[in-house]
C-alpha positions in Angstrom: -137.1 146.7 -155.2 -137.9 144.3 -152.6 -134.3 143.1 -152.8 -132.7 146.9 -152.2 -135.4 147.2 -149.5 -133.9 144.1 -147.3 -130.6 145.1 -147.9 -131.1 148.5 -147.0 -133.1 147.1 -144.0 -129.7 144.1 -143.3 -127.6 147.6 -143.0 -129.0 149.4 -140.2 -129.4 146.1 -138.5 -125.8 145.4 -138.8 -125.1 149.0 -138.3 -127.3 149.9 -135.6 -127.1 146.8 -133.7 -124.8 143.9 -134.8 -121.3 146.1 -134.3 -122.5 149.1 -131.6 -121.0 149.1 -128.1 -123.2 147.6 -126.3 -121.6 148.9 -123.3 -123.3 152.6 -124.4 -126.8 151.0 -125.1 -128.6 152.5 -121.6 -126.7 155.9 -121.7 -129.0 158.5 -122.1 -129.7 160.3 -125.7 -127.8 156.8 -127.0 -130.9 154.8 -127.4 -131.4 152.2 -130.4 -133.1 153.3 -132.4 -131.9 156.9 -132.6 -134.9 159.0 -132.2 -133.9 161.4 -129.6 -130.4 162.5 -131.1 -132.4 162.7 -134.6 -134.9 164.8 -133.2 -132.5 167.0 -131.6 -130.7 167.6 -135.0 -133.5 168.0 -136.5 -134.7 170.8 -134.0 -131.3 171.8 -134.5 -131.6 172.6 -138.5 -135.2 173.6 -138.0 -134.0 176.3 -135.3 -131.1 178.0 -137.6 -133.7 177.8 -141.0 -137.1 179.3 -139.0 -135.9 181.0 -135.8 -134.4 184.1 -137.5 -137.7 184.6 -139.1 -139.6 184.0 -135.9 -137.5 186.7 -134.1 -137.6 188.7 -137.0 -140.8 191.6 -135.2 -140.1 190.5 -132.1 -137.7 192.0 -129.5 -134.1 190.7 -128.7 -134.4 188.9 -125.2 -132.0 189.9 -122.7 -130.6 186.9 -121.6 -127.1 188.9 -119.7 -127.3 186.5 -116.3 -128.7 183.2 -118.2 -125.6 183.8 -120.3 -123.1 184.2 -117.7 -124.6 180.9 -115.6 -124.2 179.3 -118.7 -120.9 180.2 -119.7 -119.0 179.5 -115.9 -120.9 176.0 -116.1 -118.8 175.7 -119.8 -115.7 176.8 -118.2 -116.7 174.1 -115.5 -117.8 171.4 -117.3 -114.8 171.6 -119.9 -112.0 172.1 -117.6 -113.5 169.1 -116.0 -113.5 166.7 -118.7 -110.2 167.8 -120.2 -108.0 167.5 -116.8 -109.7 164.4 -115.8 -109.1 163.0 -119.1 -105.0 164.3 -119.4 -104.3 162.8 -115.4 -106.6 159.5 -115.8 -105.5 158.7 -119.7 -101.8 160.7 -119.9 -100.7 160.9 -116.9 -101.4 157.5 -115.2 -102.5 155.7 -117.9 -100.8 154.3 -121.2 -101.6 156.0 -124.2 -99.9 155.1 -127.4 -99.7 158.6 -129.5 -98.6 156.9 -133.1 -102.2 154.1 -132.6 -104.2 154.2 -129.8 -107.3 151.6 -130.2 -110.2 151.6 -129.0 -111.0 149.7 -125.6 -114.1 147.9 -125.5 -113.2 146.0 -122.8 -115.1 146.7 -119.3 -112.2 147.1 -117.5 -111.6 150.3 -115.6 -109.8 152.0 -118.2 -112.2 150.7 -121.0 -115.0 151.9 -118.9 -113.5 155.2 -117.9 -112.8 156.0 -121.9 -116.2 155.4 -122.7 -118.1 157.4 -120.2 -115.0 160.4 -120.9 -116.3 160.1 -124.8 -119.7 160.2 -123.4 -119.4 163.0 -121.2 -117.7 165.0 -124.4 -120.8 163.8 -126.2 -122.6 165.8 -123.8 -121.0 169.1 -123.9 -121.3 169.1 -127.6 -125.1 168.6 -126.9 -125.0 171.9 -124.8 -123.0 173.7 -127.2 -126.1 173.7 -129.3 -127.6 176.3 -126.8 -125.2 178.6 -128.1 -127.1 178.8 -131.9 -130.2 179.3 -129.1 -129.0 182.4 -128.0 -127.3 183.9 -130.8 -131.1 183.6 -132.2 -133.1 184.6 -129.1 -130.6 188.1 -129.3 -131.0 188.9 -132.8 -127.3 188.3 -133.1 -127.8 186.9 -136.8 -124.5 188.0 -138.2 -122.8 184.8 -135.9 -125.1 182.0 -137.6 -122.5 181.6 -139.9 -122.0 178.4 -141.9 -118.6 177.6 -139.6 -121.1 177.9 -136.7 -123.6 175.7 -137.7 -121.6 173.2 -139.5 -119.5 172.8 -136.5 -121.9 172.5 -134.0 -123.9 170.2 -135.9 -121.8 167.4 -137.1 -119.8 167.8 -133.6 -122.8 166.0 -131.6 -123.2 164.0 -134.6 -119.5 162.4 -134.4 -119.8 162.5 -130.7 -122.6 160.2 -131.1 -120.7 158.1 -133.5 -117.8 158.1 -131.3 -120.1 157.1 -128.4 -121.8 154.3 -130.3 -119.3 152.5 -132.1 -115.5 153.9 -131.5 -115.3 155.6 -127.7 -111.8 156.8 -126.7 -109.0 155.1 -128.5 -107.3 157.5 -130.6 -109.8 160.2 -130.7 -109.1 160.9 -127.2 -106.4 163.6 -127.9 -109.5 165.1 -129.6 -111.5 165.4 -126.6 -109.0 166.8 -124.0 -107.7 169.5 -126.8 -111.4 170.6 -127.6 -112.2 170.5 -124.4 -109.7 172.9 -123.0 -109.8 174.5 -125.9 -113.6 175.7 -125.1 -112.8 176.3 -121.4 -110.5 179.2 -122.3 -113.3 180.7 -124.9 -116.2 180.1 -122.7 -114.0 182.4 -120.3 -113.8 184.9 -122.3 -117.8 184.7 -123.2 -118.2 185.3 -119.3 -116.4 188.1 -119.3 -117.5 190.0 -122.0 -122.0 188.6 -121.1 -120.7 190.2 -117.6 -119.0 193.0 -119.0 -120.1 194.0 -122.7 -117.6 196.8 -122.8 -115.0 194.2 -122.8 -115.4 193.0 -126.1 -113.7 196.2 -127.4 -111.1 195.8 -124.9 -110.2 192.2 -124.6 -107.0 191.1 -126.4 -107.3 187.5 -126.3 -110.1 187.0 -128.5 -108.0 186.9 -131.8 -105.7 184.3 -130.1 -108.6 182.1 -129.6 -108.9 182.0 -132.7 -105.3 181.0 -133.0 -105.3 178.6 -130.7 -108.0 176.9 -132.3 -106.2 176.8 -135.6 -103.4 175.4 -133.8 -105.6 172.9 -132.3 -106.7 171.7 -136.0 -103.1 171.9 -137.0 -102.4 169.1 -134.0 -105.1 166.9 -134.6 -104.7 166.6 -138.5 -101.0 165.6 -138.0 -102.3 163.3 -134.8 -104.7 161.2 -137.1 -102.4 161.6 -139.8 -99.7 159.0 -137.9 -102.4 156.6 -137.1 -103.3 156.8 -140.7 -100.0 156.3 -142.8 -99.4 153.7 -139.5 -99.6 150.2 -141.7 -100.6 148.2 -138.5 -103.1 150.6 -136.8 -106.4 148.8 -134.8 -108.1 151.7 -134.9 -110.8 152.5 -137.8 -109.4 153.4 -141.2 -112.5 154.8 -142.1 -112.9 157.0 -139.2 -109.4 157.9 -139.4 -109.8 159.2 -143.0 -113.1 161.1 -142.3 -110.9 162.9 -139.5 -108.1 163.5 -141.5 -110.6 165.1 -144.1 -112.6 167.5 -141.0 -109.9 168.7 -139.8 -108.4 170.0 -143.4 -112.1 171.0 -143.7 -112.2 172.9 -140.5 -108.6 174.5 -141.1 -109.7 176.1 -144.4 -112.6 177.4 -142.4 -111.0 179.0 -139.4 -108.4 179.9 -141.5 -110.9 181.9 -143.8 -112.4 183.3 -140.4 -109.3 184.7 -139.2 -107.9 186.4 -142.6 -111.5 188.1 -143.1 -111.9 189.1 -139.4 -108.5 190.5 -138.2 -105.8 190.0 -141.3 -108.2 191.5 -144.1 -110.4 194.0 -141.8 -107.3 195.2 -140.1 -105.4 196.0 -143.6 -108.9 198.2 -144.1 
């Protein structure tokens, strides 16, 4: 037992501290050891299994302006990461589409991939203020298990990517995501600002779309670097994205045959 024990023990120490980045080690929320992401995952789970039930006698709140505040600092915030990240890392930079590597060098460009990772890892931490509200508003029909599977284990591999693999080939991930969410947190604004919208707006089925798409890219990006014999970057990483995004296709796809194929054919 005691022999399991150290090993188990020699694992997080190589894990958690032997291979991180320790260019990431002051960043905030990317502390050794990692309480404060735990405890926000944690709160995270606890929120989606108990908050239903605690708004369950209670009032919707009306959270209309919050909302729209919220949603134009999305749009902001998004369109900000994802144009800085195509002109700095496509556009002036060198980016190698079949194998990028990571850069853990403190040179400008290795410095300016890890805080772009970093600032990703941040959005994904305020997307979980979406699950907030669709709980605050009674609007328990969207705490589907897409929802919460993808907002969970996105701050999760944000932290990972953070930690131990910032930028390198993962970056196309970022800048597509990222724009990705600035269109769909437009169209949130819209329709907190003007409910009636939501009957009205055509572009919400093609955000969909374009978020299948998006999958569809990013499986056949990671793909290359995979079958790629002489690839720097992770294997294993590679493989677990290879393996999301399939996951995540079959999802969405699922989404969009039940909410606009299937219910239209009704």
């Amino acid at each position: 037992m005691a022999y399991v024990l150290q090993k188990i023990y020699d694992g997080y120490e190589y894990f958690f501290y032997d291979i991180k980045d320790e260019r990431s080690e002051n960043f905030f929320l990317i502390e050794n050891p990692p309480m404060p992401i735990s405890l926000i995952l944690i709160g995270y789970v606890l929120l989606i299994k108990w908050g239903p039930m605690y708004m369950k006698e209670r009032k919707p709140f009306d959270l209309k302006y919050f909302m729209m505040f919220y949603n134009f600092l999305q749009v902001t915030l998004n369109s900000y990461v994802s144009l800085m990240a195509i002109y700095r890392v496509l556009i002036i930079g060198e980016y190698n589409y079949e194998c990028e590597p990571c850069d853990y060098t403190k040179t400008i460009k290795g410095l300016l991939l890890l805080r772009l990772t970093y600032y990703y890892f941040l959005l994904k931490v305020l997307d979980l203020f979406d699950t907030l509200f669709i709980v605050l508003r009674k609007k328990d029909s969207n705490l589907s298990f897409l929802h919460c599977y993808h907002h969970f284990f996105m701050v999760l591999g944000t932290f990972i990517a953070v930690r131990w693999v910032p930028g390198g080939h993962s970056t196309i991930l970022g800048i597509l995501n990222s724009m990705v969410h600035g269109f769909m947190y437009a169209y949130y604004f819209a329709t907190a600002f003007r409910p009636e919208l939501k009957k009205s707006l055509w572009w919400k089925k093609y955000i969909t779309q374009i978020q299948l798409i998006q999958f569809v890219l990013l499986l056949i990006h990671y793909l290359r670097a995979t079958l790629a014999h002489d690839c720097k970057y992770p294997k294993f990483w590679l493989w677990i994205m290879v393996i999301q995004n399939v996951f995540m296709i079959s999802m969405f796809a699922d989404f969009y045959w039940n909410a606009y194929i299937k219910k239209k054919q009704k």
